[in-house]
C-alpha positions in Angstrom: 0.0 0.0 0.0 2.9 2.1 0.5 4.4 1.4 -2.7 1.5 2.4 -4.8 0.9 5.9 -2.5 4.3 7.1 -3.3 4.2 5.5 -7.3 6.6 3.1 -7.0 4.1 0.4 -8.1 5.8 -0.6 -11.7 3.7 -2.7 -14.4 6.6 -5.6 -13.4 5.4 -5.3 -9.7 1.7 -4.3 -10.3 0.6 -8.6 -10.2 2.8 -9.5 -7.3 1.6 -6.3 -5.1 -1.8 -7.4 -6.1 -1.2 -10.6 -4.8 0.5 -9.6 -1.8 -2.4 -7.3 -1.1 -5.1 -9.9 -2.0 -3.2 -12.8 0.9 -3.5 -10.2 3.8 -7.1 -9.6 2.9 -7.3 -13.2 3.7 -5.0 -13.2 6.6 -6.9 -10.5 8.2 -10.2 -12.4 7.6 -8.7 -16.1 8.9 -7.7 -14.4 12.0 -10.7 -12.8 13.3 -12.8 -15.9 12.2 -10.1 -17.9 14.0 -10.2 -15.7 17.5 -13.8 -15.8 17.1 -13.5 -19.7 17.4 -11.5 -19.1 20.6 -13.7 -16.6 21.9 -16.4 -19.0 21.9 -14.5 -22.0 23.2 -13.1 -19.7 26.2 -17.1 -19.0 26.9 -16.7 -15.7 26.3 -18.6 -14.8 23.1 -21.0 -12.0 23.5 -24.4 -11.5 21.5 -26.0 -7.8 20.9 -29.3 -9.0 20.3 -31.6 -6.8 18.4 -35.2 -7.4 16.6 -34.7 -7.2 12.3 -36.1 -8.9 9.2 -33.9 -11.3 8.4 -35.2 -11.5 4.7 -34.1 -7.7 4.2 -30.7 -8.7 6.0 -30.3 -12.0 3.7 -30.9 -9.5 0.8 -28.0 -6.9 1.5 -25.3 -9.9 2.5 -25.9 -11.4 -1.0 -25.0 -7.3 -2.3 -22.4 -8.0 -0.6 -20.8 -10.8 -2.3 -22.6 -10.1 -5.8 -18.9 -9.1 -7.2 -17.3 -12.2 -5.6 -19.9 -14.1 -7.5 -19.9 -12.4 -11.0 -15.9 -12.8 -11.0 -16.6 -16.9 -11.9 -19.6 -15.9 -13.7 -22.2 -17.6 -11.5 -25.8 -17.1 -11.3 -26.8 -16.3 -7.4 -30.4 -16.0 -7.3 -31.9 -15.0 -3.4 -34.9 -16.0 -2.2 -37.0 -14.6 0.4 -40.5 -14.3 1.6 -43.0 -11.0 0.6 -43.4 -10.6 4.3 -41.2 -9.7 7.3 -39.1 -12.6 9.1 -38.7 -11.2 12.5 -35.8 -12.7 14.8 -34.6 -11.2 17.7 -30.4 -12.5 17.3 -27.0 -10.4 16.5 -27.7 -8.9 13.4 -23.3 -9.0 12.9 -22.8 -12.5 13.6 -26.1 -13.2 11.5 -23.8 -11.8 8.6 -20.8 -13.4 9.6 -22.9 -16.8 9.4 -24.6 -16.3 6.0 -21.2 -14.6 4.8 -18.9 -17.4 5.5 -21.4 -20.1 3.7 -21.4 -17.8 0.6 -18.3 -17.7 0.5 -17.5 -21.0 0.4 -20.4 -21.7 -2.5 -18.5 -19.4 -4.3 -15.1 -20.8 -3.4 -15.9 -24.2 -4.4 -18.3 -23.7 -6.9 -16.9 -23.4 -10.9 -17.0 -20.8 -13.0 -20.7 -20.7 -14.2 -22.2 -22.8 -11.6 -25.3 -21.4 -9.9 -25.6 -20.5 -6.2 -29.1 -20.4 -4.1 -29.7 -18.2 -1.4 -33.2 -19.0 0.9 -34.7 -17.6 3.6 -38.3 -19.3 4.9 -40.0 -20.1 7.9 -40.6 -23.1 9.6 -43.0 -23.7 12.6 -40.7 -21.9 15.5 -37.9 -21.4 13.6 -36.4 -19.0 10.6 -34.3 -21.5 8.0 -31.6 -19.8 5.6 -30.4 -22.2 3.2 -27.7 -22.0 0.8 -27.1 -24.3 -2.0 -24.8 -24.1 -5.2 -24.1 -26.7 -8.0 -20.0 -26.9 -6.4 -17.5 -29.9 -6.2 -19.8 -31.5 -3.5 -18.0 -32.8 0.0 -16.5 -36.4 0.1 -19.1 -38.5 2.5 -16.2 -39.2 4.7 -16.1 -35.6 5.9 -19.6 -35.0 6.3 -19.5 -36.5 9.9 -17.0 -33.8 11.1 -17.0 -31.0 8.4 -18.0 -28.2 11.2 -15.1 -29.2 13.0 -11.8 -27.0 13.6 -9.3 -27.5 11.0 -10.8 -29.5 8.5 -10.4 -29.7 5.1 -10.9 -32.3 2.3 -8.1 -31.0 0.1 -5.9 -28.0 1.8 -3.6 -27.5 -1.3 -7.0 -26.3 -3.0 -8.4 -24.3 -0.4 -7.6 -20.9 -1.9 -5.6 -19.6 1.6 -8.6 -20.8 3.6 -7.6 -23.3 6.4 -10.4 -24.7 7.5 -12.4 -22.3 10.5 -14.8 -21.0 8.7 -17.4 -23.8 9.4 -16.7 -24.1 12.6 -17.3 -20.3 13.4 -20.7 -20.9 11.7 -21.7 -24.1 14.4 -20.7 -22.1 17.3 -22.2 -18.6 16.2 -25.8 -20.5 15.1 -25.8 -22.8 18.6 -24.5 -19.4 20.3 -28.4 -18.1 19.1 -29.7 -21.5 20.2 -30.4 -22.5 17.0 -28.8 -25.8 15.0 -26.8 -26.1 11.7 -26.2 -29.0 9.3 -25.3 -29.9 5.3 -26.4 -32.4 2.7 -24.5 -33.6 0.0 -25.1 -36.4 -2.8 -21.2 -37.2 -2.7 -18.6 -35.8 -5.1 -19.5 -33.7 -8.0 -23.3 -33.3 -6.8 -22.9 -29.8 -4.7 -24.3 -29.0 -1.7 -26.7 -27.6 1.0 -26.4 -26.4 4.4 -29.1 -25.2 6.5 -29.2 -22.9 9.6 -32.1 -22.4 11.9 -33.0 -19.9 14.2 -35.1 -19.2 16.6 -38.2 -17.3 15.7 -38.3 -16.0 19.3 -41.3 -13.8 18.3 -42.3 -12.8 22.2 -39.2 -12.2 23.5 -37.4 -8.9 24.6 -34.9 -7.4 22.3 
């Protein structure tokens, strides 16, 4: 960042810088997904819970990512009801959980693969869903994918290594609410679910 203030950013140096530049972005985000982790493991995770429509808030993550998305040309399509979702939960670590599974959709989904985005209700509980036509997990990792650390294939993980998932387990049972994933094996994408608590009678 220096370099380029001052000018000294040649055409020979512009791809490496960019790279440089692109790994601390990275860095920065692995770390404060990582001390999240540790937060919540020490017990000391804290929640600002607030009342919001989580359908408007599932609608302005997705902006969010929209340039992530077109880079690999896919085709995101978000889906949400006509009518307000109300939950009473932290509207940041609500977007650090939809964020983190977008992320990976878009991660390990090809260039030109599509990417679904849902939000609906369920009895007690609002369910966000997001599914994408990616490289599918192995069956052998379904068991422990939402642990610490793992990863089918690290080499291919594009500087991820492997909290992400986990900081999404501990956030949603943080709000009471569970988390899980299917997948028809390798090849055949994937789905994972969150639900949370509707909560519609309690105290913001």
């Amino acid at each position: 960042e220096i370099m380029a203030r001052k000018g000294l950013v040649t055409d020979e140096l512009a791809t490496p810088a960019g790279v440089v530049n692109h790994q601390i972005i990275l860095l920065e985000r692995m770390m404060k997904d990582l001390a999240e982790v540790v937060r919540f493991g020490a017990g000391k995770l804290s929640l600002s819970k607030t009342r919001f429509d989580l359908g408007a808030e599932i609608e302005k993550i997705a902006a969010v990512v929209l340039s992530e998305a077109n880079k690999k040309q896919h085709v995101v399509s978000v889906l949400v009801p006509p009518v307000p979702v109300p939950v009473v939960a932290d509207r940041q670590r609500v977007h650090q959980i939809v964020f983190n599974l977008l992320h990976n959709a878009i991660k390990y989904t090809p260039p030109g693969g599509s990417i679904w985005l849902r939000c609906t209700v369920e009895i007690d509980h609002a369910v966000i869903r997001v599914e994408d036509t990616g490289i599918g997990i192995d069956p052998s990792l379904l068991p422990v994918i939402f642990e610490l650390f793992t990863q089918e294939n690290p080499q291919h993980s594009e500087g991820g290594f492997g909290v992400g998932l986990s900081l999404v387990r501990d956030l949603v049972h943080a709000h009471g609410g569970f988390v899980d994933v299917r997948c028809d094996g390798k090849g055949h994408g994937s789905e994972f679910s969150v639900r949370l608590p509707l909560n519609p009678g309690d105290d913001a």
